[in-house]
C-alpha positions in Angstrom: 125.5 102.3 107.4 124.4 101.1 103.7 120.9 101.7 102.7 119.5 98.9 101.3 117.7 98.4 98.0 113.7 98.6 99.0 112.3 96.5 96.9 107.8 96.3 97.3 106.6 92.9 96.6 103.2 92.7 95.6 101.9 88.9 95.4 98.7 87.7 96.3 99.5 84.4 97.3 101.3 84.2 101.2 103.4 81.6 100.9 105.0 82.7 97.7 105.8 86.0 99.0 107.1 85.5 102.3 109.3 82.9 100.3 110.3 85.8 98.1 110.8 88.3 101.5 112.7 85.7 103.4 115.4 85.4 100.3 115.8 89.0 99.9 116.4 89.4 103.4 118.8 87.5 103.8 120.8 88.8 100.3 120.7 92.2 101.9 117.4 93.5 100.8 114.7 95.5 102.5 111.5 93.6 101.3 108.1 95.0 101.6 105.3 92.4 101.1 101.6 93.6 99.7 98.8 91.2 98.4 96.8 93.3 96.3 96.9 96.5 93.5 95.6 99.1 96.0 97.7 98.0 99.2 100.7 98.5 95.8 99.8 102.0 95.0 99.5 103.4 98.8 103.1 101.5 100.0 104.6 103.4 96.4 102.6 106.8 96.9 104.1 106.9 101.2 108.0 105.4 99.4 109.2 105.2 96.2 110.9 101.1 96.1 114.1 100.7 94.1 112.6 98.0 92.3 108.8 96.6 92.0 108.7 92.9 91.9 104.8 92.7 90.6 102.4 89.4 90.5 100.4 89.7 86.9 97.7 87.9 88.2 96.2 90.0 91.6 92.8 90.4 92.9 90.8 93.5 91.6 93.7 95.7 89.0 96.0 93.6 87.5 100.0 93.5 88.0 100.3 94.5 84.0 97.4 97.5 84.5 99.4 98.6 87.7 103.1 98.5 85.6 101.7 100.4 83.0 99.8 103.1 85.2 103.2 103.1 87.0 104.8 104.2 83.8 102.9 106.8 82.7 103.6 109.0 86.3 106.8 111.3 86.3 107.4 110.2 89.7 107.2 106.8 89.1 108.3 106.0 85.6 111.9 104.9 86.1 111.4 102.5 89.2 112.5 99.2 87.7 109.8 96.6 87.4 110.1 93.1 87.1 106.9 91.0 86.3 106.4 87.8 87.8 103.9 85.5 85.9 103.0 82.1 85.5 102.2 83.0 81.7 104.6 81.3 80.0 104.2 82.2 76.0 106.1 84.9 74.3 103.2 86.6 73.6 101.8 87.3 77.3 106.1 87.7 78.1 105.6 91.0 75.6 102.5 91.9 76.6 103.9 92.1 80.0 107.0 94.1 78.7 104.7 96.3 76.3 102.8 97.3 79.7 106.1 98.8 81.2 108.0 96.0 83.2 111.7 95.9 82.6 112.0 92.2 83.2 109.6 88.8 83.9 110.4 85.8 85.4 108.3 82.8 84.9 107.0 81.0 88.0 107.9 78.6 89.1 111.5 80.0 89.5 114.7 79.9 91.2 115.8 82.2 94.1 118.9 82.5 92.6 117.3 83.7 89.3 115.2 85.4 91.0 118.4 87.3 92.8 120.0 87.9 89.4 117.1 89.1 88.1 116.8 91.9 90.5 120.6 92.7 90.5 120.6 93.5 86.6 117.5 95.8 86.8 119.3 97.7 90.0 122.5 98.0 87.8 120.5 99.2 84.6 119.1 102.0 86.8 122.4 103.4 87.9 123.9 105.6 84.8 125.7 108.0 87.2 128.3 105.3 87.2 128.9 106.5 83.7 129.9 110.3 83.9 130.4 111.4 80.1 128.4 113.3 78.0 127.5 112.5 74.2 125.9 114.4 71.6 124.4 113.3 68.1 122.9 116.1 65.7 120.5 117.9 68.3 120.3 114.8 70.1 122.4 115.0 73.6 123.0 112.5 76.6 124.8 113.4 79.7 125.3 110.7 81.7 126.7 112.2 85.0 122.9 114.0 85.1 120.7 111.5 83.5 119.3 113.6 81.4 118.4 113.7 77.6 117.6 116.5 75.3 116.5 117.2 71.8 116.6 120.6 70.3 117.2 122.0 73.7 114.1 119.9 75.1 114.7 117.1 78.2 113.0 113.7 77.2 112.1 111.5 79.5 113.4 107.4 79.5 113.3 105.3 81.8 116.4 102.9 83.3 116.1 100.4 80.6 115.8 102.6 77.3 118.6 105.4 78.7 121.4 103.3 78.4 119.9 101.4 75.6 120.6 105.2 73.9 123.7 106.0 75.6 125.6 102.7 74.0 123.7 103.5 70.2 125.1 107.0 70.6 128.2 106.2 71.9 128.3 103.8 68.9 126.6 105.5 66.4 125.9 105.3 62.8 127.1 101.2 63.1 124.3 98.8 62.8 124.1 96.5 66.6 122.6 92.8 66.7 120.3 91.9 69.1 122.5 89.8 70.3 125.0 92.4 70.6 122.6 94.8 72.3 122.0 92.1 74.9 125.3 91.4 75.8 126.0 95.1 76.0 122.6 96.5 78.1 122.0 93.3 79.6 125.3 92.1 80.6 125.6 88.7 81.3 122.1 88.3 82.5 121.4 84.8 79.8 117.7 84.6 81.0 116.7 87.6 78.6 115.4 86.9 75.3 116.1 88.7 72.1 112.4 89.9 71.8 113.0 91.9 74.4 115.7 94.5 72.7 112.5 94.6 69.8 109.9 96.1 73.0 113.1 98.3 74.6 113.8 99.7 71.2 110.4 100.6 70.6 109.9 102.4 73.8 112.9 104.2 73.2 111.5 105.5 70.3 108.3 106.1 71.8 110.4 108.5 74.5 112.5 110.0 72.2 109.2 111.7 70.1 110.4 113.7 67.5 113.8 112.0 67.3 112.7 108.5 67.3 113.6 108.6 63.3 117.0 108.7 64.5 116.6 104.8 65.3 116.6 102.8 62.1 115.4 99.3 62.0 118.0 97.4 59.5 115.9 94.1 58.5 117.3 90.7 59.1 120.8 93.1 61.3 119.5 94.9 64.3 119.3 98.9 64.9 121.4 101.8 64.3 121.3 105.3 65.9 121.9 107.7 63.1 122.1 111.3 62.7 120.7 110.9 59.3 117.7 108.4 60.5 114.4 108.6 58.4 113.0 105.9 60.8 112.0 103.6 57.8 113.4 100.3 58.0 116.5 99.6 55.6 118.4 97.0 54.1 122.0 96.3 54.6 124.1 97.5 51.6 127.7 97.6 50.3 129.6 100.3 51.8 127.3 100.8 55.4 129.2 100.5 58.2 129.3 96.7 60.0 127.4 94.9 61.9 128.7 95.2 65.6 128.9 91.4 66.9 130.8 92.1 70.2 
């Protein structure tokens, strides 16, 4: 029999989340429903979910304190999370990236949204669909073992950032839109913003250490992955290699 996805719930208002619970029940889920940051942390220390759908506003610790408390643990750091907020502004949707969640959704939402929502984070998380291997200068990416090494050393990266790196190495020294990184990472999913390839990209970096000046920002393009990167921000010239727009 098929496992189903667990996906923890943590929203302190009842009606909300049993609404939530009900839909993913009957979409072939296994919801578990919490109200508050501590009930959160024991239901993920006993099982790790597949995916974290996390209230920013909770009694005592706050959703974005718990997602980014979340992300600094080994164990921990690549369970998809996907914030749910009723803060609306860019600015509080970053913040809420910045602190580790993969995704938000704005209440109030749809359950359909809601559905597709979870169903790109779950897809981002599987790489060992992918089974190649790619290497860059002494950076290296095997996708059939999820892992990532510089100069012989395994980084870390979460869902998100590691197939943000697999498609820049796979399409190296070629400056990508964010548009173009969207439609590639993201799929289909329309509800994400273009900010959020800016907050991905800078957690890659942020995992990647040493080899972050591999990722060059190209002002007013996108990013490249280059085996030549300085890490300083460049313009477009004559003579680089295109813009990728599909």
């Amino acid at each position: 029999m098929k496992k189903l996805p667990r996906v923890l719930v943590v929203e302190d208002e009842p009606a909300i989340a049993e609404l939530i619970a009900v839909n993913l029940r009957h979409n072939g889920f296994a919801p578990t429903v919490v109200f508050e940051g501590q009930a959160a942390r024991r239901e993920v220390d006993a099982v790790l979910p597949d995916v974290i759908l996390l209230d920013w506003m909770l009694p005592g610790e706050s959703g974005a304190s718990l997602a980014r408390s979340w992300r600094q643990q080994e164990r921990t750091k690549a369970v998809p999370i996907l914030m749910l907020t009723a803060r609306s502004d860019e600015a509080d949707k970053v913040q809420g990236l910045d602190a580790g969640a993969d995704d938000y959704i704005t209440k109030p939402f749809s359950t359909q949204e809601l559905l597709a929502r979870i169903r790109a984070v779950l897809r981002r998380r599987a790489p060992q669909t992918v089974n190649d291997s790619v290497q860059l200068g002494e950076l290296a990416l095997d996708a059939g073992t999820y892992r990532v090494t510089f100069q012989g050393n395994e980084l870390k990266l979460g869902p998100t950032e590691f197939k943000l790196l697999h498609y820049l190495m796979k399409h190296a020294e070629r400056v990508h839109t964010r548009g173009t990184l969207l439609d590639k990472i993201w799929g289909d999913h329309v509800f994400i913003e273009e900010r959020t390839v800016d907050v991905h990209v800078k957690r890659l970096r942020e995992s990647l250490g040493e080899a972050a000046t591999m990722v060059e920002t190209v002002r007013g393009a996108g990013y490249r992955l280059t085996a030549q990167g300085t890490g300083a921000a460049v313009k477009p010239v004559q003579g680089r290699p295109p813009v990728s727009t599909a």
